[in-house]
Every structure is written in structure tokens, then in C-alpha cells.
C-alpha positions as a Python dict, from the first residue, in 0.01 Angstrom:
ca = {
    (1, 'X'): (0, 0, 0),
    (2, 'X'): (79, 307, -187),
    (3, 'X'): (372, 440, -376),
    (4, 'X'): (536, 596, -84),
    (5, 'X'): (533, 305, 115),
    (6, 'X'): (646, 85, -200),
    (7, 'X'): (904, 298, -249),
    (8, 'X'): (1046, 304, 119),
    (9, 'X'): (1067, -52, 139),
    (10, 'X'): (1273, -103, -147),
    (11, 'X'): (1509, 155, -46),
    (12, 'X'): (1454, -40, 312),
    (13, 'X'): (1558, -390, 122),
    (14, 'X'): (1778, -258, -41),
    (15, 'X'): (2026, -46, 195),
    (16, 'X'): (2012, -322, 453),
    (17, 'X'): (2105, -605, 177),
    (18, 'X'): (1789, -793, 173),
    (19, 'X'): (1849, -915, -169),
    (20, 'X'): (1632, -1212, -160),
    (21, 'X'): (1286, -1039, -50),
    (22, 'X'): (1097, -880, -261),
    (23, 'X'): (827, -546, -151),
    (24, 'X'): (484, -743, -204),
    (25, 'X'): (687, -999, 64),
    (26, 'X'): (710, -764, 354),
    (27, 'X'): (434, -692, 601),
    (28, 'X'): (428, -323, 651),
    (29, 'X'): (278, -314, 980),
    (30, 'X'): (504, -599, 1137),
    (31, 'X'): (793, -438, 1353),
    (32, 'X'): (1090, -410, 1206),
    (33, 'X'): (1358, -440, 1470),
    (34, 'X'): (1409, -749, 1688),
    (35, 'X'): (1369, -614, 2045),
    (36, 'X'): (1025, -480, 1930),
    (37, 'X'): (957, -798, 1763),
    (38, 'X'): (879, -1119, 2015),
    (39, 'X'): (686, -1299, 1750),
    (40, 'X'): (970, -1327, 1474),
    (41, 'X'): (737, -1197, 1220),
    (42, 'X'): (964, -849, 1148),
    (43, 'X'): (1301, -827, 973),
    (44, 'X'): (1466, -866, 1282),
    (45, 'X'): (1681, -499, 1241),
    (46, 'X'): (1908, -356, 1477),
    (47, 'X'): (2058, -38, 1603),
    (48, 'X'): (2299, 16, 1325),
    (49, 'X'): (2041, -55, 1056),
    (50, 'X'): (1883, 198, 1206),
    (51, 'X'): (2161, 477, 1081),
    (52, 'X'): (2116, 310, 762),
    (53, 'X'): (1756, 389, 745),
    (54, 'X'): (1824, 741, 835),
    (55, 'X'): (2066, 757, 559),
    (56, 'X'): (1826, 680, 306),
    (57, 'X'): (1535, 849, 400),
    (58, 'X'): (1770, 1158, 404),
    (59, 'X'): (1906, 1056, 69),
    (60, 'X'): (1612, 993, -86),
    (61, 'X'): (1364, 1256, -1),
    (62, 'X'): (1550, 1521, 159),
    (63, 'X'): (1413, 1423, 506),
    (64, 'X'): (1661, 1439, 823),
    (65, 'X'): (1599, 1267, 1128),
    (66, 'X'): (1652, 1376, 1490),
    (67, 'X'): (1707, 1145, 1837),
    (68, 'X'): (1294, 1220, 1877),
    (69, 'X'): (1206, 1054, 1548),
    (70, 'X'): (1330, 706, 1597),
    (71, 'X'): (994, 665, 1712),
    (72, 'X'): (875, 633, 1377),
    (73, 'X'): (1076, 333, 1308),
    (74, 'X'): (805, 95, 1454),
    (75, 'X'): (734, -26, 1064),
    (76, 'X'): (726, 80, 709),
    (77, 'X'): (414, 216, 750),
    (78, 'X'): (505, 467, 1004),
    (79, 'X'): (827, 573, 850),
    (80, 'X'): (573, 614, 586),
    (81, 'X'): (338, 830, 742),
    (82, 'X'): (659, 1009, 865),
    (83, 'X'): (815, 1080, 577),
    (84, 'X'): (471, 1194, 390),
    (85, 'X'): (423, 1451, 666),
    (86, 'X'): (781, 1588, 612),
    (87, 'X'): (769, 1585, 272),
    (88, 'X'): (433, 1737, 252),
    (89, 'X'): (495, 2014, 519),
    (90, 'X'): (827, 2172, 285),
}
């Protein structure tokens, strides 16, 4: 993956305490949030993660988030893709 998406999952491990995972362990196309995730296979987030995530994107690259966005939080490749396209339309 590129440097963008390296660089979003850390900040993903780390805001949400996922101390013992490392980036090169997380799928970046698996779903990240349990109710999207039948097979197990995501890190099994929730609703206030979510806020969390928000927090961090918006800390780290200057990118807020509205109610129509949380779309993008299928995986860390689309909050990826988001994220470029914010960053690269300012």
C-alpha cells in the first residue's frame, strides 16, 4: 500500500489502542466495523471508534468529516482514497 494508507492505519492502531498489531498485519480492504463484518476478518470497530477516527483524520491532515462521509469508513483503503481527495482538492 502506499504512504497514505500506511500512515492512516497507524494513526487507526494507534487512536483505537491496538497496541499489539502492527500496519503490514492489517488487511486494508477487510471492513473495519463489526456490523459490516460477518466473516470476523475486520477489527471488529464500533460506533464510538468511529468519532475517534474522525478525530484523527481531522488532527492529522486537516480533514473534517460530515454525517455524509461515514460512508468512507468501509476500510483503510477508502478512508484512504477519502482523505487523498480532500487533501488533494485544498
Amino acid at each position: 500500500m502506499n504512504n497514505l494508507g500506511n500512515e492512516i492505519c497507524q494513526m487507526l492502531l494507534e487512536r483505537l489502542g491496538f497496541d499489539d498489531l502492527k500496519v503490514e498485519d492489517i488487511d486494508f480492504s477487510a471492513p473495519l466495523f463489526a456490523a459490516a463484518d460477518p466473516e470476523g476478518i475486520g477489527l471488529g470497530l464500533d460506533s464510538v471508534d468511529s468519532l475517534e477516527i474522525v478525530a484523527g483524520i481531522r488532527q492529522s491532515y486537516s480533514v473534517r468529516m460530515t454525517g455524509s462521509d461515514m460512508h468512507v469508513f468501509e476500510n483503510v483503503n477508502t478512508i484512504t482514497d477519502f482523505v487523498r481527495s480532500k487533501v488533494e482538492s485544498a
